[in-house]
C-alpha positions in Angstrom: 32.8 13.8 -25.7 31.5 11.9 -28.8 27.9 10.8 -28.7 27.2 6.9 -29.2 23.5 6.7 -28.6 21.1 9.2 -29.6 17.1 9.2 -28.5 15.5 11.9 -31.0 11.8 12.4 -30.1 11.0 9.2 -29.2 7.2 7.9 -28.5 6.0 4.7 -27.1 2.7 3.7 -26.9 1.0 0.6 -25.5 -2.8 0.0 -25.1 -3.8 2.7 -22.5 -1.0 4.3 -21.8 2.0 6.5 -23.0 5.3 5.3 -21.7 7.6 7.3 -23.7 6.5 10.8 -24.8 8.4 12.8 -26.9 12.3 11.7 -25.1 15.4 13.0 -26.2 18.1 11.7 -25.2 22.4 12.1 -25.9 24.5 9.1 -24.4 28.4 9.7 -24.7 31.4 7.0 -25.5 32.8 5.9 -22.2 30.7 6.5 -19.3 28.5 5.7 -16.8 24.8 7.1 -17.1 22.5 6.7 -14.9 18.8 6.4 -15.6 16.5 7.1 -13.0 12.8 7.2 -12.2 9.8 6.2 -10.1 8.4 2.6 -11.7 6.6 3.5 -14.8 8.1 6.3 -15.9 9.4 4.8 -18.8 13.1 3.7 -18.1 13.1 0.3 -19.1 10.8 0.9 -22.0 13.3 3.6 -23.4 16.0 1.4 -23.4 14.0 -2.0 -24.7 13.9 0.3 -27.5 17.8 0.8 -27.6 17.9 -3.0 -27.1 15.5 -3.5 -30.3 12.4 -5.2 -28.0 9.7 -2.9 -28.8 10.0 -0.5 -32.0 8.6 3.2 -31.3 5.9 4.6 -32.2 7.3 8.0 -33.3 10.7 8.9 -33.0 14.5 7.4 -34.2 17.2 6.1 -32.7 20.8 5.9 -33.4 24.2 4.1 -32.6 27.8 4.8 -33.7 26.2 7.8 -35.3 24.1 4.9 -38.0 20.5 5.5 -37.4 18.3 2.2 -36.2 16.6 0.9 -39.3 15.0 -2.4 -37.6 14.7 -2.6 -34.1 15.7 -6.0 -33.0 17.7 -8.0 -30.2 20.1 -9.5 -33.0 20.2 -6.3 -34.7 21.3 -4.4 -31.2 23.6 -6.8 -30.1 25.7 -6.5 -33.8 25.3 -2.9 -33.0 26.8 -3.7 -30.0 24.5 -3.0 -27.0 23.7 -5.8 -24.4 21.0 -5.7 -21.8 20.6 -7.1 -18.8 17.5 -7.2 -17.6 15.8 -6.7 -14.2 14.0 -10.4 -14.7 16.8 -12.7 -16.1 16.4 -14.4 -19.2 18.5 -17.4 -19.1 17.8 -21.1 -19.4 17.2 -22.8 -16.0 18.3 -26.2 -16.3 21.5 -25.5 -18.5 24.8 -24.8 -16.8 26.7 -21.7 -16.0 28.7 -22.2 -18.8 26.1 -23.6 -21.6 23.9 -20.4 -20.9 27.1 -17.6 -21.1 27.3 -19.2 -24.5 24.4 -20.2 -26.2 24.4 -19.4 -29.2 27.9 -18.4 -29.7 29.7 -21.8 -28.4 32.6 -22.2 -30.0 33.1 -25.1 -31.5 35.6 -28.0 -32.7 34.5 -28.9 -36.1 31.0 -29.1 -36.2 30.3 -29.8 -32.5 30.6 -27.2 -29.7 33.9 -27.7 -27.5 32.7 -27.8 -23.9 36.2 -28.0 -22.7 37.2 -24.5 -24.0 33.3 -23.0 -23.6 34.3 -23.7 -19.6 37.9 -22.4 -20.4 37.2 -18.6 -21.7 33.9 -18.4 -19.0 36.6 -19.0 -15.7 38.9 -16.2 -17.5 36.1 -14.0 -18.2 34.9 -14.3 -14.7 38.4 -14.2 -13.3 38.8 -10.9 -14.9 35.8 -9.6 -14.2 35.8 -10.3 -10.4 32.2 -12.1 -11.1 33.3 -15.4 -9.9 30.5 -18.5 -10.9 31.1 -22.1 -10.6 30.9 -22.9 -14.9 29.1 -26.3 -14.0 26.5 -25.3 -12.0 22.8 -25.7 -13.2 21.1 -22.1 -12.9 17.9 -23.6 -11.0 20.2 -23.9 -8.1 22.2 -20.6 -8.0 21.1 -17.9 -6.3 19.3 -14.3 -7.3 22.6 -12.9 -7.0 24.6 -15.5 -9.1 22.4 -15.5 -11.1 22.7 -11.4 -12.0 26.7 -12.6 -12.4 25.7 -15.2 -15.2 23.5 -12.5 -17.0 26.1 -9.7 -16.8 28.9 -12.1 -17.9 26.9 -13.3 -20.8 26.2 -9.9 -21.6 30.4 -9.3 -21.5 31.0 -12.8 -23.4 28.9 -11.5 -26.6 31.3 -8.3 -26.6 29.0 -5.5 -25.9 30.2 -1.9 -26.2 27.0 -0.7 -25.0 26.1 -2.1 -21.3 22.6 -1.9 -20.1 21.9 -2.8 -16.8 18.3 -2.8 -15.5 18.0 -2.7 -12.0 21.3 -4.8 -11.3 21.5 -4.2 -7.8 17.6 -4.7 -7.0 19.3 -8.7 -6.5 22.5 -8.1 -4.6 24.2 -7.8 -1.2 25.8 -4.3 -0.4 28.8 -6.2 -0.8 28.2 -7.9 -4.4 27.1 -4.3 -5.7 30.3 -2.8 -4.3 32.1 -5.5 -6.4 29.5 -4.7 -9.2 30.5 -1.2 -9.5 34.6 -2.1 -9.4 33.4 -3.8 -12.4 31.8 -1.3 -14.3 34.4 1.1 -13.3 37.1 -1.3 -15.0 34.7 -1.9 -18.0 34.5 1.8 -18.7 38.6 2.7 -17.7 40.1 -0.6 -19.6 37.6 -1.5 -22.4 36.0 2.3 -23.0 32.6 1.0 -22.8 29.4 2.8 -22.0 27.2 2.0 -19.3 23.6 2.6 -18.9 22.6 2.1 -15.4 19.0 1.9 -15.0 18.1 2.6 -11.0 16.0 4.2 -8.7 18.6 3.9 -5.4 20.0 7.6 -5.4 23.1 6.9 -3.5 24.3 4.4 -6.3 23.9 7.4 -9.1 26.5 9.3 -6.8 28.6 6.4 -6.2 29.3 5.4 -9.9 27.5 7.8 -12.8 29.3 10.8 -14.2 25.8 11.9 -15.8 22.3 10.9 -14.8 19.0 12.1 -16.5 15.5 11.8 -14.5 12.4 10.1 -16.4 9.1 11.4 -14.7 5.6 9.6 -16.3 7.6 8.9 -19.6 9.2 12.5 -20.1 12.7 13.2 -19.9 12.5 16.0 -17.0 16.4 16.8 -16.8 19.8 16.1 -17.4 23.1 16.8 -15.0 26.7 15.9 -14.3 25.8 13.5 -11.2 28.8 15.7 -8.9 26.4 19.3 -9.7 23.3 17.6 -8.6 22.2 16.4 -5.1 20.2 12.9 -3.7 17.3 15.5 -2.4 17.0 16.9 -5.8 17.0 14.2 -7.6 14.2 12.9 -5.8 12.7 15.8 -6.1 12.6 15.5 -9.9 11.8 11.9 -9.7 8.5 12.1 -7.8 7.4 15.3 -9.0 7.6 16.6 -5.2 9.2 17.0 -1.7 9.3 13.8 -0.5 8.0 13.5 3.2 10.0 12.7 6.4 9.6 9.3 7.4 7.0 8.7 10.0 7.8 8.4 13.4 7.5 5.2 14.7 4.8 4.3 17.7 6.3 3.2 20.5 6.8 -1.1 20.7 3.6 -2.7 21.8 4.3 -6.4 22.1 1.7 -8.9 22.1 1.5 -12.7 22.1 3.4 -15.5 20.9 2.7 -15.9 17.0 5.5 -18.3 15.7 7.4 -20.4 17.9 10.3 -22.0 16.1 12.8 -24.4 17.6 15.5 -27.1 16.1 14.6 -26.0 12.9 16.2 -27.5 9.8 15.4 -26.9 6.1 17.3 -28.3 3.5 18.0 -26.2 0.0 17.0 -26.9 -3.3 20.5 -29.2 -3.9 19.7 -31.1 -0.5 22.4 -29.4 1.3 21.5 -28.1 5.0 20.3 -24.6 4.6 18.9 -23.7 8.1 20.7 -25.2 10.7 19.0 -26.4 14.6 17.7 -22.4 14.5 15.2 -21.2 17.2 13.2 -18.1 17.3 9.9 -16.6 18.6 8.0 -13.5 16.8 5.0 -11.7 18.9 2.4 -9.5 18.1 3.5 -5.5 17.4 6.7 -6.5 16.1 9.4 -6.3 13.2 12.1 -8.9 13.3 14.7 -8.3 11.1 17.2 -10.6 9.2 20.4 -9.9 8.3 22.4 -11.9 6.2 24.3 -12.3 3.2 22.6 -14.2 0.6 22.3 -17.5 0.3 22.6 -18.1 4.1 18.9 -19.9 4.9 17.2 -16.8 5.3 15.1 -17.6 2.0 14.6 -21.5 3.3 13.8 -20.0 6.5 10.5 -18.2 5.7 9.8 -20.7 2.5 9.8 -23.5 5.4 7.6 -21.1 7.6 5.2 -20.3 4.6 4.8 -24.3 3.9 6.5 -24.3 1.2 9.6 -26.8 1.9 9.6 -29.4 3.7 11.7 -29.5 7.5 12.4 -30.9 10.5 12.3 -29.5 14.0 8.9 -27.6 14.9 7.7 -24.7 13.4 4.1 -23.3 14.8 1.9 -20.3 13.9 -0.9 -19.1 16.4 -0.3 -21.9 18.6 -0.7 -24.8 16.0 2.1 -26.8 14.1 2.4 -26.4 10.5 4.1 -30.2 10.0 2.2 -31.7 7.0 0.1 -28.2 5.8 -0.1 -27.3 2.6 0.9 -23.7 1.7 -3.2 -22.6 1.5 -3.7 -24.4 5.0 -0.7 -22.5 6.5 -2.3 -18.7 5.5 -5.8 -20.2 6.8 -4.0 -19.9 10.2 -3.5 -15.8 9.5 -0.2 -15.7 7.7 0.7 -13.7 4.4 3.9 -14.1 2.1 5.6 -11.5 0.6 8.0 -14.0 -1.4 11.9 -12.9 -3.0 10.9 -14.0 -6.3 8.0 -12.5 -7.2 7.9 -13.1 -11.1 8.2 -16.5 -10.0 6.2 -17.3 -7.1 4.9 -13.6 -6.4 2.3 -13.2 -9.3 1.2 -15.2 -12.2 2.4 -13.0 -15.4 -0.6 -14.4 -17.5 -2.7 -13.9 -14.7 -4.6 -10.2 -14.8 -4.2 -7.3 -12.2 -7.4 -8.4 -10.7 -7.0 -12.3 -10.4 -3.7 -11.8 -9.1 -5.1 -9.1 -6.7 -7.7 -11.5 -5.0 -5.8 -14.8 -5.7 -6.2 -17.2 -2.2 -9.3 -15.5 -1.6 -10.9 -16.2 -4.4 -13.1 -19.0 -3.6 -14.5 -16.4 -0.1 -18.1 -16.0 -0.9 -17.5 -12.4 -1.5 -15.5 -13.5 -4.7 -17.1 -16.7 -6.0 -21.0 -18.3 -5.7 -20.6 -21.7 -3.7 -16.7 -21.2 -4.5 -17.0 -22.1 -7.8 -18.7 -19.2 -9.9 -16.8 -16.3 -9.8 -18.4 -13.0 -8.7 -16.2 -10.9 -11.6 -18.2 -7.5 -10.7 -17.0 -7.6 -7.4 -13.3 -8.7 -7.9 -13.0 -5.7 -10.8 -14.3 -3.4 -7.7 -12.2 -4.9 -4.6 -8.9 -5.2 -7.0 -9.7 -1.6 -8.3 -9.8 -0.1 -5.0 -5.9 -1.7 -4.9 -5.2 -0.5 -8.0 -5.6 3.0 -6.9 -4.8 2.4 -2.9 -1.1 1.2 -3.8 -0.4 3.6 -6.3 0.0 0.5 -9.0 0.8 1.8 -12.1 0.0 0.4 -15.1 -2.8 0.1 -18.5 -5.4 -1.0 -15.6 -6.7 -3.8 -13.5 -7.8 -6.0 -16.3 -4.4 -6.1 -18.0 -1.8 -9.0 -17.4 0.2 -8.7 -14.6 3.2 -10.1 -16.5 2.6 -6.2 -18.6 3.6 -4.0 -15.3 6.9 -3.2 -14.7 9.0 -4.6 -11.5 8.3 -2.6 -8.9 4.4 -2.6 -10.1 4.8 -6.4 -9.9 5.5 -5.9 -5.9 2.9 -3.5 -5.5 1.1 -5.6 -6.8 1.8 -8.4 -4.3 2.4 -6.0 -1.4 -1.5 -4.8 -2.1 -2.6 -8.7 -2.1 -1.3 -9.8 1.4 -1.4 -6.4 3.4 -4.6 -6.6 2.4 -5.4 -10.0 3.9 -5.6 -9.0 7.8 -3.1 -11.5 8.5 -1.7 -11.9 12.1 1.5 -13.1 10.9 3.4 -11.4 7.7 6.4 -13.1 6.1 8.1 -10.1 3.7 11.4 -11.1 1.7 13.0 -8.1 -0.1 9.6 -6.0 0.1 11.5 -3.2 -1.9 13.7 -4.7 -4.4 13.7 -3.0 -8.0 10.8 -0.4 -6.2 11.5 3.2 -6.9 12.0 6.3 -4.1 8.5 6.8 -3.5 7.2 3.5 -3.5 9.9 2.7 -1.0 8.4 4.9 1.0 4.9 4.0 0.4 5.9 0.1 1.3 7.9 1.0 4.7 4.7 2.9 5.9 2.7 0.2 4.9 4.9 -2.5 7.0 5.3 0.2 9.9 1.0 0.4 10.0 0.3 -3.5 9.8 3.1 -3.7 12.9 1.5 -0.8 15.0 -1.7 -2.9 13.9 -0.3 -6.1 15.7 0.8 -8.0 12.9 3.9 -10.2 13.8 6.0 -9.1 10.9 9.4 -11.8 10.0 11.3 -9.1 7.7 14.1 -10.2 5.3 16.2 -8.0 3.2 19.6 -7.8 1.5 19.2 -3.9 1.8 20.6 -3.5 5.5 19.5 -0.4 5.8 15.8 -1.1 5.6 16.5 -4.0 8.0 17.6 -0.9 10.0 14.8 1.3 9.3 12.1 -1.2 9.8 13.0 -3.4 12.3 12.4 -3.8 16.6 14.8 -6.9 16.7 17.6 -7.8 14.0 19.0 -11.2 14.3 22.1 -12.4 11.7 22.3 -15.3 9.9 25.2 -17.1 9.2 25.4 -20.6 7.2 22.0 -21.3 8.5 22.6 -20.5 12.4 21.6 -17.6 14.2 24.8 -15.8 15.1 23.4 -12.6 16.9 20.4 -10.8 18.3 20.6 -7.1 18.2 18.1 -4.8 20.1 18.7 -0.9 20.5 21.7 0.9 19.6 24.4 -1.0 17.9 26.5 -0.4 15.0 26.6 -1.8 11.2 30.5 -3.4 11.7 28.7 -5.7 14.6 25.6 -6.5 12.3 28.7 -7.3 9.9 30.0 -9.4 12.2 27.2 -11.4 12.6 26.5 -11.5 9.0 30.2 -13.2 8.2 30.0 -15.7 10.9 31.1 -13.7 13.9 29.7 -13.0 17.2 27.6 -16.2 17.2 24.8 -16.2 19.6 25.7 -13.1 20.9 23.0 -10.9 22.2 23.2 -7.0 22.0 20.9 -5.1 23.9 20.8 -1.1 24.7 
């Protein structure tokens, strides 16, 4: 099969560290290839390059057999390659529609006509199966609508050469399943390629014909995806057998830490979110969330993090949160891990070590009269985190907005296991985190619970809701539909998830 990317040699080199080194790399016309790796091996950077966002240092590059003579965005996406990337790059307060075509609107004389702009983006999302609502602002969609508006702006510009960076890091089970009958058509209809960037093992098998395995920026193999198995792969990606998971201590309940009841939270559009919910979360225990996107979950912990407003009562070690600020709320013994974290996670401009010690740093360990910053000592506390959580990047000192994704979490994972909280809000603590760090994070969460932290887990992977969690409840258009305790199966999580089985209890 004919060749339409070719890597030859290719180096990369950033202050402190080699994120390329010497790749070479054959893509063929017409199929799915799968790119995996542990975070910073170097997948995202290899193809940045193919995208024309960072020119290497040694090495060429070629497409439809022409070699790359200036690596640029506008230059890649005439050669035909679009990227979608892991963190979205569209323009928050335009529509659906005025970000799918910016920049190529069409146009009726010399203004842009709106009316058929909103025309051809309903067809393309018809045809697609990536239904959006064309007026909608982009502040107020989703994560996962979002990832639609980036992949259909990707398909608007006519790309032959689909990169996809992470893509399912953001979506249900269900949205990736449509995600891949989408790629599949892309490829079978259109003949485009696909480069799937990913770290999930089970997706390679489910939709690559080919995947290659990037280990601390080398190119460590190549296979047809059927000759080679998940246990290998991971294998290859990590440089080692990867460890059983660890059994879990037996559940140790403690006190009361939240008490919520009557809860409501509005969304960002003003529209009921969580809906007259009640829960309570002890001591030495994971309680899991299950539900579909977009149904309160994220309200849910935002409102029990002080970060939305709500009526009802919400209270954390015995006291009511009504009126605290987000800093007051953690003074009671909370910790955030947030969805979002490029947006409320880290601060990009921020360093490693600023972002490592940030809501502590005024603690007299940190700061002189909680003013003057102690910098010796946050270089050696956020150092010690560097290397504790395995975060990979040019070093504590450099801008957090330099690591890659799943660095990014660790990054934020480090910062609030680290706080000795009592009470531990996590949203999606693995999204866009690679194989081993997966398996770093769960042990982490499984020590802070057999430590007695109250842990409130949310994920849209429902197997780590699985994995993790002592209690699962579903959420359904804000309400609790279902409690789950011992053995039950994933169609009656399902069912709770779409709006069934409400206020059911399941219990071994």
């Amino acid at each position: 099969m004919e060749a339409i990317v070719e890597f030859s040699h290719i180096t990369m080199d950033f202050p402190g560290v080699r994120a390329n080194d010497d790749v070479s790399l054959s893509i063929r016309r017409g199929e799915i290839f799968a790119l995996v790796g542990e975070n910073g091996a170097g997948k995202s950077t290899l193809m940045n390059i193919l995208y024309g966002i960072h020119t290497p240092t040694a090495g060429s590059v070629t497409i439809h057999g022409k070699p790359v003579v200036r690596f640029d965005p506008k230059a890649a996406i005439a050669a035909g390659v679009g990227m979608v990337h892991q963190h979205f790059m569209l323009v928050p307060s335009f529509t659906v529609t005025e970000n799918i075509v910016l920049s190529r609107e069409p146009r009726k004389g010399i203004f842009c006509d709106r009316r058929e702009a909103r025309r051809q983006v309903e067809a393309l999302s018809r045809e697609y199966g990536l239904e959006v609502e064309p007026d909608s602002r982009v502040r107020d969609l989703s994560v996962g609508q979002q990832q639609r508006v980036e992949i259909l702006k990707t398909l608007y510009r006519g790309a032959e050469i689909l990169i996809l960076d992470e893509p399912t890091a953001v979506l249900t089970p269900q949205e990736t399943n449509e995600l891949f009958t989408v790629l599949r058509r892309v490829v079978r209809e259109r003949g485009m390629t696909v480069i799937l960037i990913t770290h999930k093992l089970y997706e390679v098998a489910a939709v690559s014909q080919r995947v290659g395995v990037m280990r601390r920026g080398r190119l460590v193999g190549v296979a047809d995806t059927a000759s080679v198995s998940q246990r290998q792969l991971a294998g290859m990606m990590v440089g080692r057998e990867m460890q059983p998971t660890a059994p879990r201590q037996p559940l140790r309940l403690g006190e009361e830490k939240v008490h919520i009841q009557n809860l409501c939270v509005a969304n960002s559009r003003g529209l009921p979110a969580v809906r007259d919910l009640s829960l309570t979360l002890r001591a030495g225990e994971i309680l899991g969330i299950a539900a579909v996107e977009g149904n309160g979950q994220s309200e849910l912990l935002e409102a029990i993090a002080g970060m939305r407003p709500f009526q009802g009562e919400i209270q954390v070690n015995g006291r009511s949160i009504r009126g605290l600020s987000p800093g007051q709320v953690r003074s009671l013994g909370l910790a955030h891990v947030p969805e979002d974290r490029l947006r409320t996670g880290v601060d990009p401009e921020a360093s490693v070590a600023e972002n490592l010690v940030a809501g502590r740093h005024r603690a007299p360990r940190f700061a002189r009269f909680g003013v003057h910053l102690r910098k010796k000592a946050i270089r050696e506390y956020a150092e010690g985190l560097y290397r504790a959580f395995d975060i990979r990047g040019a070093g504590a000192d450099t801008e957090a907005g330099s690591l890659s994704g799943g660095n990014m979490q660790k990054t934020v994972i480090a910062r609030e296991m680290s706080a000795g909280a009592e009470v531990l809000l996590i949203a999606q603590p693995t999204r866009g985190v690679d194989i081993g760090a997966v398996e770093f994070i769960h042990s982490q969460i499984l020590a802070q619970r057999d430590g007695g932290a109250a842990i409130l887990l949310s994920s849209a992977d429902l197997d780590e809701i699985l994995t993790l969690s002592d209690r699962i409840i579903t959420l359904y258009e804000g309400r609790v539909t279902g409690e789950y305790t011992g053995e039950f199966s994933k169609t009656e999580l399902g069912l709770g998830m779409t709006g069934g089985g409400k206020e059911a209890t399941h219990e071994a």
